[in-house]
N, C-alpha and C positions, 0 to 999 in steps of 0.2 A: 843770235846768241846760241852757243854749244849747248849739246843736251847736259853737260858738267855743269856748266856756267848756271842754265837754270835754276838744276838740283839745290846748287851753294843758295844760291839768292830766294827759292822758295824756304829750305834752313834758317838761312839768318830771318828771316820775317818771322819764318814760324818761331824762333826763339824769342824774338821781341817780342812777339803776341803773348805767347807762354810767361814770360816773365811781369809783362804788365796784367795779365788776367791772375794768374795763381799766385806772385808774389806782392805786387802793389793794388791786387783786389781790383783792377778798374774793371766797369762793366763791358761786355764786348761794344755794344753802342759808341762808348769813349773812344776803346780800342778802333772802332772802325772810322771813328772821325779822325783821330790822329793820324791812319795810316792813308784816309782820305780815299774808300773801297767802301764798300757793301758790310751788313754785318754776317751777311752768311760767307763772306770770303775768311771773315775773323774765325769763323765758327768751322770753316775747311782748316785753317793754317793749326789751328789747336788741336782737331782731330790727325793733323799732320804729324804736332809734336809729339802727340802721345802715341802713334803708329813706330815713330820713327825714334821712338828712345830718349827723345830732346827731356819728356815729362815723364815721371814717375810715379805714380801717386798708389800710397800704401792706406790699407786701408785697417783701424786695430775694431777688432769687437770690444765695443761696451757690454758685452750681453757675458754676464759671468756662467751663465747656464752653457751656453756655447763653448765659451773657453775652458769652461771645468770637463766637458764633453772631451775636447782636441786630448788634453793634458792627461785624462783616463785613459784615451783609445792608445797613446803615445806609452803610457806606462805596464797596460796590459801586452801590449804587441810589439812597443816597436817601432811605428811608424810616425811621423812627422803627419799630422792629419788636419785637414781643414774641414770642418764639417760647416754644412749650409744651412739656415735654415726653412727647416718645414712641418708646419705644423701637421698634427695626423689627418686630419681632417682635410690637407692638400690636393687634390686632387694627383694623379701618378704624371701627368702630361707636364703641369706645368713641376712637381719637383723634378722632373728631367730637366728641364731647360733652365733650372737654376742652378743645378749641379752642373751642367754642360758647360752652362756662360764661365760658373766659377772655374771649371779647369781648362775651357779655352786660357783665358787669360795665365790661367798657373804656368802651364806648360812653355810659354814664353820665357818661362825665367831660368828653364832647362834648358835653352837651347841654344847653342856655339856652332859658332864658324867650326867648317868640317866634322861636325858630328854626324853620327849613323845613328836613325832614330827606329826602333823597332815598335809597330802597330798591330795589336789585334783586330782583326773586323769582325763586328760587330751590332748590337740596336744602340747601344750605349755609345761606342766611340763614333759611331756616324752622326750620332746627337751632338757628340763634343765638336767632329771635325767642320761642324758648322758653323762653330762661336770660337775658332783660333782668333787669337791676336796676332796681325803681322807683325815680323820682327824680319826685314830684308837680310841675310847672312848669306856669305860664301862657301861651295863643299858641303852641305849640308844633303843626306842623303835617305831617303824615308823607303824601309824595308820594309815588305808585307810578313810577318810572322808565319803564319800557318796557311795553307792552301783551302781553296773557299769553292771547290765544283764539289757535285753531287750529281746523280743520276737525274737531273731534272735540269739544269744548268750549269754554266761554266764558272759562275758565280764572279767572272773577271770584272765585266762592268760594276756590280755591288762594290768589291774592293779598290777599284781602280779610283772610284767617286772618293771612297774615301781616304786613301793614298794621296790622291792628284788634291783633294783640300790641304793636305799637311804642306805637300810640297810646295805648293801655292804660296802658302801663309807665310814660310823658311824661305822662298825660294830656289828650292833644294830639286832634289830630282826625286822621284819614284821608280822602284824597283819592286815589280812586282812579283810573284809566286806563283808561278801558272801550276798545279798539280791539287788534286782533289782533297777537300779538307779529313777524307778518311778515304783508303786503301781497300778493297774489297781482299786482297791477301797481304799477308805483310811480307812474302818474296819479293812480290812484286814493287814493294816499298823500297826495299834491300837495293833494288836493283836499279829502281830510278835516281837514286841517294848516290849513285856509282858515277851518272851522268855528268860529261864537266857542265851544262848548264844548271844542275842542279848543283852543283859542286859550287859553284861562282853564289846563288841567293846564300847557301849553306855557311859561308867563311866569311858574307857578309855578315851574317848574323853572330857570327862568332866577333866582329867587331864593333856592335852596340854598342854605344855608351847610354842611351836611355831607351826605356822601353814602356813603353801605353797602351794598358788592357784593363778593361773589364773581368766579372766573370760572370759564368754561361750559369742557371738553375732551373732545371724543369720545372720548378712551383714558383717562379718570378712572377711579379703583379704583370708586369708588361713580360710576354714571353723571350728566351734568348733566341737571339735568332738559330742556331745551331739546332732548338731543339723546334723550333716554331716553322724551318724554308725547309724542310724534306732532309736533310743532314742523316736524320736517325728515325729508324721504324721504331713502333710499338712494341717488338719483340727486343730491338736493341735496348730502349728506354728502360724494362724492365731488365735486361741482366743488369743493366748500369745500378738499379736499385736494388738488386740483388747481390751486388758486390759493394752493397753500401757508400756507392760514390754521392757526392753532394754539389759537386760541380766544377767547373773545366776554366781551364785559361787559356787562351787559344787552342782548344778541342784540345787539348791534356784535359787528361780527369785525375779528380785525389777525392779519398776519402776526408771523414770531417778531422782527422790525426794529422792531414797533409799529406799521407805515404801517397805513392801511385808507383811507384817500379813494378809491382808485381800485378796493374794490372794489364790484364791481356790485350783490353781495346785500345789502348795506346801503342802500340805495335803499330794498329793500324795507321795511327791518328801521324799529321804534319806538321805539328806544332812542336817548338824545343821542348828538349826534357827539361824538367822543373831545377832540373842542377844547374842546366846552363843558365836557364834565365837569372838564377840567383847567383851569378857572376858577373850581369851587368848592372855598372855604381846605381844608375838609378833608375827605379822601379814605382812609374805611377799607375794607382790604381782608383778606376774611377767607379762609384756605386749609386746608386740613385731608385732602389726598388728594395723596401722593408723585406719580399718578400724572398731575397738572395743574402738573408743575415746568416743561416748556414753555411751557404756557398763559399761566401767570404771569410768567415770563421774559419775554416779548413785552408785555403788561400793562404789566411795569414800566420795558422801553423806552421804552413811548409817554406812558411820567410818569404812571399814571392815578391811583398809589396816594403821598398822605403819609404813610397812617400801616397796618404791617398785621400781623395776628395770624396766625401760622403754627405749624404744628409743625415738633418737630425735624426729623423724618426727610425734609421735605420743603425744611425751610429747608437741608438740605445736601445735597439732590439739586438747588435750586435756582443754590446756590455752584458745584456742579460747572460747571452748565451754562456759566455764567457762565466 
C-alpha cells in the first residue's frame, strides 16, 4: 500500500475512534473490541486525531477568579490573555511548565500554511518549544529574531534547539541568525546590516505574521538567559539600571514607559526595533516568573504583545503595578 494510501486509512480510523470515544462516550476498551486491535492502538489513533486536527477540544474555566484575571489584564492593556494557574506558593519549576504546556498548545492555533513565524531565544521559549503541539502545514517558515553569540559562544547550537523544535512541530524550515546578540561597535552593526546574507534573515523578518517572545529581567525568579550566559558584564547591567531600563525583548531594551529609541545600547543590540515588531498582526507573549511583572509592564506599554499566556501570581502582581 502507498505511503498516501496509509495516511487516508490511518485518518479514517482515527476519525471513527474520535467519534465513538468523544461523541458516543464509548470506552476505549469497547472501541478496541469493535475495531478488533489492542486498546493502546485506540489510545495511538486518538492521540493521532488530536495531533492531526480530526479533534478539537476547547477547554472554558469555571474558575471566576481566572476569568475576572484574563478580562482585567485585556482591559488594562489590550491584550487577549490566558492566565494559568498558580498558586504563590508554586514552586518557579513547575509554574514554567504549565505556562509552557498552556502556550505550546496555544500557539497551534496561530499557525498557517506559509506563515513566517518570528522566535525569541530564550529560558522561557525553550521551555515552550518543548510542549508545541504538532500541527503538520506547508511553507511554514520559523525565523530566529535576534542573534545569540557572545564572547564565550556562538550561541548557534542554543537557538538552533530551539528553532529546529518549532520547525519540527509546523513542519516548517528554520532560518537561523548567525550574528552576535550584541555588537561590540555599532559601525560595525551598520555594516553587517549591509551584507546580502544579512539582508535575506532582515526582509524575512520584515515578513512575519506571528511572532513569540518572552521578556529578559535582571530580578527574574529563574534568571533571563541574556542576563544569566555571559550576554552582559557587570558594568553593562549597571548603565542598563542607570538609564532605568526594566527589560528587553529579544535584547531590545525599554524603559518601564515602553520608550527605547533613545537608548544607546540598542545600537548595539540584533533584535528588531520595537516599531517593527508592532507591525506584525500577531504578537504572543509568554511570562511565567512573578519576578519579571516590571519587565512586562513596560513591554506592554510599548504595545508589543496582542495576545499573552501568564500565570496567575504574576498576572496579579502585574495588575498591581498597573
Amino acid at each position: 500500500m502507498a505511503p498516501a494510501e496509509v495516511d487516508l486509512e490511518t485518518t479514517r480510523r482515527a476519525y471513527s475512534a474520535a467519534q465513538l470515544y468523544y461523541v458516543q462516550h464509548r470506552t476505549m476498551q469497547a472501541i478496541a473490541s469493535e475495531f478488533q486491535t489492542s486498546r493502546s492502538t485506540i489510545s495511538r489513533l486518538l492521540s493521532y486525531a488530536r495531533d492531526a486536527g480530526i479533534v478539537s477540544i476547547d477547554l472554558r474555566n469555571p474558575d471566576d477568579a481566572i476569568e475576572s484575571l484574563a478580562t482585567d489584564l485585556r482591559e488594562a492593556f489590550g491584550v487577549r490573555a490566558v492566565v494559568v494557574r498558580s498558586p504563590d506558593n508554586l514552586d518557579q519549576e513547575e509554574r514554567m511548565r504549565r505556562v509552557a504546556v498552556a502556550a505550546g498548545h496555544a500557539i497551534r492555533e496561530f499557525v498557517e500554511p506559509e506563515v513566517v513565524i518570528g522566535v525569541a531565544w530564550g529560558s522561557t521559549i525553550a521551555q515552550v518549544s518543548r510542549h508545541l503541539s504538532p500541527k503538520p502545514l506547508h511553507g511554514v517558515v520559523v525565523v530566529q529574531l535576534n542573534g545569540s553569540g557572545n564572547h564565550q559562544t556562538s550561541g548557534l547550537a542554543y537557538a538552533s534547539e530551539i528553532l529546529g523544535c518549532f520547525a519540527e512541530a509546523f513542519d516548517g524550515t528554520a532560518q537561523q541568525f548567525p550574528v552576535p546578540a550584541f555588537f561590540d561597535d555599532p559601525a560595525t552593526k551598520e555594516a553587517v546590516w549591509r551584507e546580502r546574507s544579512t539582508r535575506r534573515i532582515l526582509e524575512l523578518q520584515e515578513r512575519m505574521n506571528v511572532v513569540i517572545f518572552s521578556v529578559g529581567a535582571a530580578d527574574a525568579v529563574s534568571p533571563s538567559h541574556v542576563y544569566a550566559a555571559g550576554y552582559l558584564d557587570d558594568h553593562e547591567v549597571a548603565a542598563l539600571r542607570d538609564a532605568q531600563v526594566v527589560g528587553d525583548v529579544a535584547t531590545v531594551f525599554y524603559r518601564a514607559d515602553g520608550s527605547s529609541e533613545d537608548l544607546a545600547f540598542n545600537q548595539r543590540g540584533t533584535g528588531p526595533a520595537l516599531a517593527s515588531l508592532r507591525r506584525v498582526p500577531t504578537r504572543l507573549c509568554v511570562v511565567a516568573d512573578p519576578g519579571k511583572a516590571a519587565s512586562l509592564r513596560g513591554a506592554l506599554a510599548a504595545r508589543l504583545a496582542t495576545h499573552l499566556i501568564i500565570d496567575e501570581s504574576t498576572a496579579r502582581r502585574i495588575l498591581q503595578l498597573a
